[in-house]
PAZAPA-4460 file (N, C-alpha, C; in steps of 0.05 Angstrom, whole numbers, plus 32768, in hexadecimal, padded with zeros to 4 digits):
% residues 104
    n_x    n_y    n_z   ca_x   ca_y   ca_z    c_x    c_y    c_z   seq   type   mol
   812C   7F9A   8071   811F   7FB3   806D   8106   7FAF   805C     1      X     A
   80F1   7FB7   805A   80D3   7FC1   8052   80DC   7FCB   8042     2      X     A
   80D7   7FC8   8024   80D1   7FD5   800D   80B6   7FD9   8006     3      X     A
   80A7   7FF6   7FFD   808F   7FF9   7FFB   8096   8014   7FE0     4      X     A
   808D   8009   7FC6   8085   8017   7FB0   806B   801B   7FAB     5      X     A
   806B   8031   7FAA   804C   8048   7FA2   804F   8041   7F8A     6      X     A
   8032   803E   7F76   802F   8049   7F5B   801F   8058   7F54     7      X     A
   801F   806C   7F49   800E   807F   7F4A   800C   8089   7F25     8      X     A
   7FEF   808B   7F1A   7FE4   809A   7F08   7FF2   80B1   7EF9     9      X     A
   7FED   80B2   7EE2   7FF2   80D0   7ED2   7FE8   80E7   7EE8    10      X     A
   7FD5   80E3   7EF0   7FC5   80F6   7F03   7FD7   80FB   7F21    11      X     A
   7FE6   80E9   7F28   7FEB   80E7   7F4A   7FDD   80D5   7F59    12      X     A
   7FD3   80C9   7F51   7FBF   80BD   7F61   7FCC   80A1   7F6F    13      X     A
   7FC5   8096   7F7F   7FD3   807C   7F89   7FBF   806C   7F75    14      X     A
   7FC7   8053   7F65   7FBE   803E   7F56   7FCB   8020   7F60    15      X     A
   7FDE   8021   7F75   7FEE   800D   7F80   8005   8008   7F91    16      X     A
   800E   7FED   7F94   8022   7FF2   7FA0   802E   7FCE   7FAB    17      X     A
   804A   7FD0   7FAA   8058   7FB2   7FAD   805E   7FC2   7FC8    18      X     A
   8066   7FA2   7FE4   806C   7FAF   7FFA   807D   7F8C   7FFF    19      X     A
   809B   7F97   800B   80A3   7F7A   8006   80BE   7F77   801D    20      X     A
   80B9   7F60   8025   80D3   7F63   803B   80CE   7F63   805A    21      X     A
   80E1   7F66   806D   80D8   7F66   8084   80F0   7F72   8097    22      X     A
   80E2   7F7E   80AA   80F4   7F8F   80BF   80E4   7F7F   80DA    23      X     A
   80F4   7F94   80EE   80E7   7F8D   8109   80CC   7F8B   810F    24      X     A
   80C0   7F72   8122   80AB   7F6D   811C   809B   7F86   8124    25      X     A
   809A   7FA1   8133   808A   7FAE   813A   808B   7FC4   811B    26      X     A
   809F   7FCC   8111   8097   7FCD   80FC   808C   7FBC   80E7    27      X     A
   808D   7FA8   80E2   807B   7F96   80CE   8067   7F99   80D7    28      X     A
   805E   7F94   80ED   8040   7F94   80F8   8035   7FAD   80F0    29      X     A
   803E   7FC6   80F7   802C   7FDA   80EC   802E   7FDB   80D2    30      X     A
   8045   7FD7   80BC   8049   7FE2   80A6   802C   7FC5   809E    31      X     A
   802D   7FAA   80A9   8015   7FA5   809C   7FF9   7FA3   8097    32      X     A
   7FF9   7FA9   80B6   7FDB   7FB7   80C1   7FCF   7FCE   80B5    33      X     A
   7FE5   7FE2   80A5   7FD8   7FFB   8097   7FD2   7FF7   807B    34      X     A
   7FE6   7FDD   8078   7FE4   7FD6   8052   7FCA   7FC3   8059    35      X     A
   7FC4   7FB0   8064   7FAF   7FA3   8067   7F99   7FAB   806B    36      X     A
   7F95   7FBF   8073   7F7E   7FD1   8084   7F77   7FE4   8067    37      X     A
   7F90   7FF2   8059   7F7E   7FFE   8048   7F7A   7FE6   802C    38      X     A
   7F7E   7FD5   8027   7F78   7FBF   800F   7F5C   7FBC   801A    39      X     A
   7F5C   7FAD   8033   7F41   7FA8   8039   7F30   7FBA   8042    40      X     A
   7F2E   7FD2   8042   7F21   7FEB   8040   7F16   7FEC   8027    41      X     A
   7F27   7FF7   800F   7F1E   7FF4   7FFB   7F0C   7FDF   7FEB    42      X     A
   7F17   7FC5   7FF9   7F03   7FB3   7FEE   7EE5   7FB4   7FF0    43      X     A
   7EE3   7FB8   8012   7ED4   7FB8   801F   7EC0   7FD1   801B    44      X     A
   7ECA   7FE5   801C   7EBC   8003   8018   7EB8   800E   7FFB    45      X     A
   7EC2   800A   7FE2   7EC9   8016   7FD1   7EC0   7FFE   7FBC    46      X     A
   7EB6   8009   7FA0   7EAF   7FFD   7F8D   7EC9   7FF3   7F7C    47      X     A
   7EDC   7FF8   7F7B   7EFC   8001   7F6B   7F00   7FDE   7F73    48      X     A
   7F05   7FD2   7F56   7F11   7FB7   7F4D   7F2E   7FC0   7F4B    49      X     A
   7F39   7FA4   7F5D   7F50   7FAA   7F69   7F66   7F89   7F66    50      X     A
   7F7B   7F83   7F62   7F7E   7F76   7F65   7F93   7F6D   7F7E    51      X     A
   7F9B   7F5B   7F88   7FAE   7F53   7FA1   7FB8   7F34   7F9B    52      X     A
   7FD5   7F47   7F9F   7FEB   7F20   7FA1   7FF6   7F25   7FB8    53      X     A
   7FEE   7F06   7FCB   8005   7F0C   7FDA   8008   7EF2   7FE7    54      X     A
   801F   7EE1   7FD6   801D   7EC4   7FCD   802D   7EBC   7FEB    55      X     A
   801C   7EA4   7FF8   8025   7E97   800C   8041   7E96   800A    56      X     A
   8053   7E8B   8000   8064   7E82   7FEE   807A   7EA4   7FEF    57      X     A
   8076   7EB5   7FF0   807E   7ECC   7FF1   807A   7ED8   8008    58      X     A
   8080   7ED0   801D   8075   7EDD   8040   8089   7EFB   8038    59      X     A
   8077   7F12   8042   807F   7F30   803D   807C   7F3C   802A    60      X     A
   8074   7F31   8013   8069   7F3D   7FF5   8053   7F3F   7FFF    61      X     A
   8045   7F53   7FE5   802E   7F58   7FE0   8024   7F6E   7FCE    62      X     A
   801B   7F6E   7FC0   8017   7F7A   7FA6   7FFC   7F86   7FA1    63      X     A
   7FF0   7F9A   7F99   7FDC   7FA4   7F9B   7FD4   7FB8   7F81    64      X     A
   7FBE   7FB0   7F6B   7FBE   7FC1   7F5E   7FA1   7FCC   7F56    65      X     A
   7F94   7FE6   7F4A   7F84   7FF0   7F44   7F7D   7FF7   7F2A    66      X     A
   7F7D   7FE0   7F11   7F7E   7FEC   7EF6   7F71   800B   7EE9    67      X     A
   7F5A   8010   7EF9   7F3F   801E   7EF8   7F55   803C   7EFC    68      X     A
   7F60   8036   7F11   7F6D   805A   7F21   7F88   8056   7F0C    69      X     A
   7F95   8041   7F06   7FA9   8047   7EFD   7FA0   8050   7EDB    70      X     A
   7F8D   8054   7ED5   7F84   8054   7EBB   7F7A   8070   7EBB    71      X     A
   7F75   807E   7ED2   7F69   809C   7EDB   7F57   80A0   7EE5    72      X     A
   7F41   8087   7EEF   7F33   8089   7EF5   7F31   8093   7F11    73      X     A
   7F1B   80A5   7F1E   7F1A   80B6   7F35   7F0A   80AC   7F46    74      X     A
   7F1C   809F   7F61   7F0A   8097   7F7F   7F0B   80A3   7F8E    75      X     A
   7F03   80C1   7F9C   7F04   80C8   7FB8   7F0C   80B5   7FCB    76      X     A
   7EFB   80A1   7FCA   7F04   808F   7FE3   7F20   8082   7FE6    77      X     A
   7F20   8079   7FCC   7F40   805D   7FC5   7F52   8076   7FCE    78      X     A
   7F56   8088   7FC5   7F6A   80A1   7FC5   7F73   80A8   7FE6    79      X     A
   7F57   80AD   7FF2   7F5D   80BA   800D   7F69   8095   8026    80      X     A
   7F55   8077   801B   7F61   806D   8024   7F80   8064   8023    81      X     A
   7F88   806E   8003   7FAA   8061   8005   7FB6   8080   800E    82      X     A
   7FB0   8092   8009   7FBE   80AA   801A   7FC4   80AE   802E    83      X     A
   7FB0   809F   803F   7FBC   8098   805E   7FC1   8083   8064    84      X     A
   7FC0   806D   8051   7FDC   8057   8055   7FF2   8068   8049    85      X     A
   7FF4   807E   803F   8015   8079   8035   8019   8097   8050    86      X     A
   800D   80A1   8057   800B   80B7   8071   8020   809F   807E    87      X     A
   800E   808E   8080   8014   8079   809A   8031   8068   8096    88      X     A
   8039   8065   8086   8051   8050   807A   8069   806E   807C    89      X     A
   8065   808B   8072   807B   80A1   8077   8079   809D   8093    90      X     A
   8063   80A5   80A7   806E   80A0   80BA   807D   808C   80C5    91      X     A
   8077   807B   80C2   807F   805A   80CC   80A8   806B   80C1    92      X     A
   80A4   8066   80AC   80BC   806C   80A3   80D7   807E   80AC    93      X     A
   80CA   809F   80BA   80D3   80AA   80C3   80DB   80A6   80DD    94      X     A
   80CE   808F   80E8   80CF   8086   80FF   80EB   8070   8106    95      X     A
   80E8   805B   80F0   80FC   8051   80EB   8108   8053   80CE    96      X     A
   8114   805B   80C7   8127   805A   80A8   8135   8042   80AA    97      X     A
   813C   8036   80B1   814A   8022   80B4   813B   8008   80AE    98      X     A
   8121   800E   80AD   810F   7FFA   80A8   80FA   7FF0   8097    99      X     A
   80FA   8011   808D   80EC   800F   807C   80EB   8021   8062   100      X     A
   80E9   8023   8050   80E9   803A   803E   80D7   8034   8027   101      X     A
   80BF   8050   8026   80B8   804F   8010   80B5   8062   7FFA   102      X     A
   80BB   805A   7FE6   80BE   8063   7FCF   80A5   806D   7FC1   103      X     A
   809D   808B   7FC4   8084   8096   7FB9   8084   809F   7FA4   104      X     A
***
């Protein structure tokens, strides 16, 4: 089963998140395509210093954090991109429970 922990701000805000483990490959594939897609979104689009582990050595971890948001700081963008990764991971979820669950 996919373990995926939200961390979120005094405010609400998403500041992070560990995602660890493995289910069926059509779920892994999407659950990683949405976590990968918004890290590298943010990197890519967004000014927000960020950090990422996701040690060879550990196949299915991956760790993701935002000191800046978890401190209160305010991104329109970081916000709306992890909002619809985690849109995307409830669905995934409600789709299969069995496979995945995350913890918001």
């Amino acid at each position: 089963m996919i373990y995926v922990n939200i961390y979120r701000n005094n405010q609400g805000q998403i500041y992070g998140f560990i995602a660890q483990n493995h289910g069926e490959e059509i779920v892994c594939a999407a659950v990683s395509a949405l976590i990968i897609n918004a890290v590298n979104s943010i990197e890519e689009f967004t000014d927000e210093i960020a950090s990422v582990e996701a040690p060879i050595e550990e196949e299915g971890y991956i760790e993701f954090h935002m000191p800046g948001i978890e401190a209160g700081n305010d991104n329109r963008d970081v916000d709306l991109l992890l909002s619809s990764m985690l849109h995307g991971l409830k669905r995934i979820q409600n789709e299969y429970p069995d496979q995945i669950f995350v913890n918001d």
